[in-house]
C-alpha positions, 0 to 999 in steps of 0.5 A, spaced: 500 500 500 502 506 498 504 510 504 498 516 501 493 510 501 496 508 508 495 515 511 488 517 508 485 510 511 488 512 518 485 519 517 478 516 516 474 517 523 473 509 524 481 508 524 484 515 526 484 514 533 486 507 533 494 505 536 498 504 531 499 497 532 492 495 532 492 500 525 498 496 523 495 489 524 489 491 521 491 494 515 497 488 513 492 483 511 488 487 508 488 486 500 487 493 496 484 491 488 483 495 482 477 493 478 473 495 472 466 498 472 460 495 473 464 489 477 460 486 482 464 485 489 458 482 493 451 480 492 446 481 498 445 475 502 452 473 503 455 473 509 461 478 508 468 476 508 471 483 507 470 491 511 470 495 504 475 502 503 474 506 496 479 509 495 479 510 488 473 511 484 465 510 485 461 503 488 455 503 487 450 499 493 443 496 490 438 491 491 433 487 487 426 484 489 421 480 483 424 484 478 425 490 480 432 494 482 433 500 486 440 503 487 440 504 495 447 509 496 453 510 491 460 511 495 465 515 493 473 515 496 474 515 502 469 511 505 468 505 508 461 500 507 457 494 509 461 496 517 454 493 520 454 486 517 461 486 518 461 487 525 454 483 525 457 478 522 450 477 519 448 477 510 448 483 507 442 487 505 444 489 499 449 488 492 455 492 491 459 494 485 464 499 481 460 505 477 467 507 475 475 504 475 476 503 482 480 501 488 478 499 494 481 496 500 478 489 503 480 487 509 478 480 512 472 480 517 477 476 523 481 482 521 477 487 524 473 483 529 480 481 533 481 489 533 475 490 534 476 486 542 483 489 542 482 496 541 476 500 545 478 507 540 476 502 535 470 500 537 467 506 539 469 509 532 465 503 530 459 505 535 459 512 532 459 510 525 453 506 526 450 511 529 450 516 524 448 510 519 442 510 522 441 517 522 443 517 514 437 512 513 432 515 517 434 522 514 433 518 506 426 515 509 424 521 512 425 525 504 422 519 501 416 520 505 416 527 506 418 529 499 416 529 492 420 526 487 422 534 483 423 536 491 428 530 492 431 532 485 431 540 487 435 538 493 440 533 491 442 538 486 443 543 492 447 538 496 452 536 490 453 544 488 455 545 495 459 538 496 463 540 489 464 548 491 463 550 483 460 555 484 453 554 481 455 548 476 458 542 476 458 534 473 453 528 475 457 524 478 454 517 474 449 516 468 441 520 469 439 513 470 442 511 477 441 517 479 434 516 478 434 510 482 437 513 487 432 519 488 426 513 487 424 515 481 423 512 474 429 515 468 422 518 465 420 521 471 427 524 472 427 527 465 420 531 467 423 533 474 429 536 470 423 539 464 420 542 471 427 545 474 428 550 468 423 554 471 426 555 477 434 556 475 436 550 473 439 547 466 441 541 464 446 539 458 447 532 457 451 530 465 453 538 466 447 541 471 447 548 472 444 553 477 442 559 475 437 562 480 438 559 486 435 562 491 428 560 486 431 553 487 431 554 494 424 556 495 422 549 491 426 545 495 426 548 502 432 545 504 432 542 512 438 541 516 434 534 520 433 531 512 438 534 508 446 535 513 450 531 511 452 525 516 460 524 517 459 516 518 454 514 513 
């Protein structure tokens, strides 16, 4: 592992305050993997045999029933996932794989669970980061049930404008059709939402959004700190 890989995993919250020694062991056995879009890392149901860090790239958390799918969460550097099935030892809920090229850390769940025992910075670390998941998914349902779908769009427009700092325009970070997944609407529906933003300062060429009214957007989508902050541990 490269020593700036090394050094920004120690700097995530769930490993910052570990000993050193305790970091060390836990991260030696780790294997760290480059792989292709669209490479599926594991399918819900399994019981997990990694804790997963992207360093590079985007992941992709998505779930089927009948014939249907959904796309749950889309994870950029650097951030851990699947933690409390890790820690429960229990099947994951969903299926994981790379939007884009990507390299992710996989360190063994014995791994984890001994320095889980061993190092109480470590697991309290652990106790946080679930929480704030917890908070994140109460947050998520509280906009699924609270919002309309061009509310859901209006908002996660303000959000990603103000996580990339561009100052009024910026990227999708994937294709329209998992962003639609991810804000629980069809890619038709998507598409109305995007036809209904003009009217409130919003244009849209191809994956580039830009915002050129946002104060008419703020008011269509009435941001809420208990639904929209963004959780650390999520």
């Amino acid at each position: 592992m490269r020593s700036a890989d090394a050094a920004a995993i120690r700097d995530l919250p769930l490993f910052r305050d570990m000993a050193d020694e305790r970091f060390d062991a836990l991260v030696q056995p780790a294997f760290l993997q480059r792989f292709p879009p669209h490479v599926v890392l594991f399918e819900r149901g399994q019981v997990p045999d990694f804790l997963y860090v992207v360093l590079e790239g985007a992941i992709e958390l998505f779930a089927r029933h009948a014939d249907r799918e959904t796309t749950i969460a889309v994870l950029r550097p650097i951030s851990t996932f699947i933690l409390a099935a890790v820690v429960k030892r229990q099947p994951v809920l969903t299926s994981g794989r790379t939007l884009d090229p990507s390299r992710v850390l996989m360190i063994p769940t014995d791994v984890v669970h001994r320095a889980l025992g061993d190092d109480n910075a470590f697991a309290q670390a652990i106790a946080f980061e679930l929480a704030e998941a917890y908070r994140s998914v109460v947050q998520e349902l509280k906009s699924q049930k609270l919002r309309t779908s061009v509310e859901r769009l209006a908002n996660w427009i303000i959000r990603e404008e103000t996580i990339t700092g561009q100052d009024g325009q910026f990227d999708i970070p994937f294709d329209k059709r998992t962003l639609a997944s991810r804000l629980g609407m069809t890619p038709e529906n998507l598409s109305r939402n995007f036809a209904t933003l003009t009217r409130h300062g919003v244009e849209v060429h191809g994956r580039t959004i830009r915002i050129t009214d946002m104060p008419s957007l703020v008011r269509l989508a009435v941001p809420d700190p208990l639904i929209d902050e963004a959780s650390t541990g999520a």
